[in-house]
Each structure stands twice: as C-alpha cells, then as structure tokens.
N, C-alpha and C positions, 0 to 999 in steps of 0.2 A: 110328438115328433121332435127330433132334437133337431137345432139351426146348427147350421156348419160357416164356416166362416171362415174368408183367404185376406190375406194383410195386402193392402194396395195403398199407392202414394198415387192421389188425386188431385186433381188441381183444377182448370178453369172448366167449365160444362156449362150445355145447354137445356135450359130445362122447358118440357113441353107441356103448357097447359090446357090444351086441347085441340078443337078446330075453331074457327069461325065458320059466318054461313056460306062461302065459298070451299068450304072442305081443305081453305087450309091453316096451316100448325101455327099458333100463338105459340111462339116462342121467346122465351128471355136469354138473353146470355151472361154470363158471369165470369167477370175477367179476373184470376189471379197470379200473383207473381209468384208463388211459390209453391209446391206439391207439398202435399201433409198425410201423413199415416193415418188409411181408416181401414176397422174391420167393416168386409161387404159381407152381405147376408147371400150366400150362393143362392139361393134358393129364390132373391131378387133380379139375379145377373139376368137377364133377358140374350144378348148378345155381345159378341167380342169384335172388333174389328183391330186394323192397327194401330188407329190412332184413340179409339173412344171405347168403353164399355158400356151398353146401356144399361140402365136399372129402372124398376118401378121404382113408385113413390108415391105419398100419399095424396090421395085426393083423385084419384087414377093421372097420375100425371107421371112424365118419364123422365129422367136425365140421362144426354150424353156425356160421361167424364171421360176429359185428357187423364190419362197416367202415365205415368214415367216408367215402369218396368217395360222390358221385349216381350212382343206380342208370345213368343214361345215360353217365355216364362211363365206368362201367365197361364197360357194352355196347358202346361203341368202341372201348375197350381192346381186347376181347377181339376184336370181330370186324377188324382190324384183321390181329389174328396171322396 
C-alpha cells in the first residue's frame, strides 16, 4: 500500500499518553515558538479542527498539533489525496 503524504507547518501540540484510573487523559504539552515543515502520514491524520489536527502515534498515544495553514486549505489538501 503506498503512504500519501500533505506538507503542514506544525508547532506546539499536545500529546496524549493515555488515561489514568479516573478515565482521564495524561497529557503532556509542548510549547513551541516557531511552526516547522513536516510531511504527515494521511493515513495517520485522525481528525481536523481549526485550530489542531489529530494524529496517531506510537505507543497508541495521540497528538493534537497547532498548524499555521487555514483550516480550508487544508481540507483541499487532504481531500485532494
């Protein structure tokens, strides 16, 4: 199966490494100053909002990342694939 891939400028996210025994999210947050070009794996993209994109990630663990492109742009991106 071949991976498809959309160019996005990401920046600070939160990553979720599971629940505790209350059911709820251990989360980490990651603060950065600047957005950096990465290919994402479509195939990882979980969901889109307008401010986050979720992804999977290893370990079953999730991240929300800030990006800097408009939510409509990226919705062309993707549907495009």
């Amino acid at each position: 199966m071949e991976s498809r891939f959309i160019e996005l400028s990401l920046g600070s996210h939160i990553i979720v490494h599971g629940y505790d025994q209350l059911n709820k999210e251990i989360t980490e947050n990651v603060e950065t100053e600047v957005f950096s070009k990465k290919l994402v794996a479509i195939s990882r993209i979980k969901s889109v909002s307008e401010k986050y994109i979720l992804t999977d990630y290893l370990g079953g663990r999730w991240i929300y990342w800030e990006y800097e492109e408009d939510f409509e742009e990226v919705k062309k991106l993707l549907l495009q694939k």
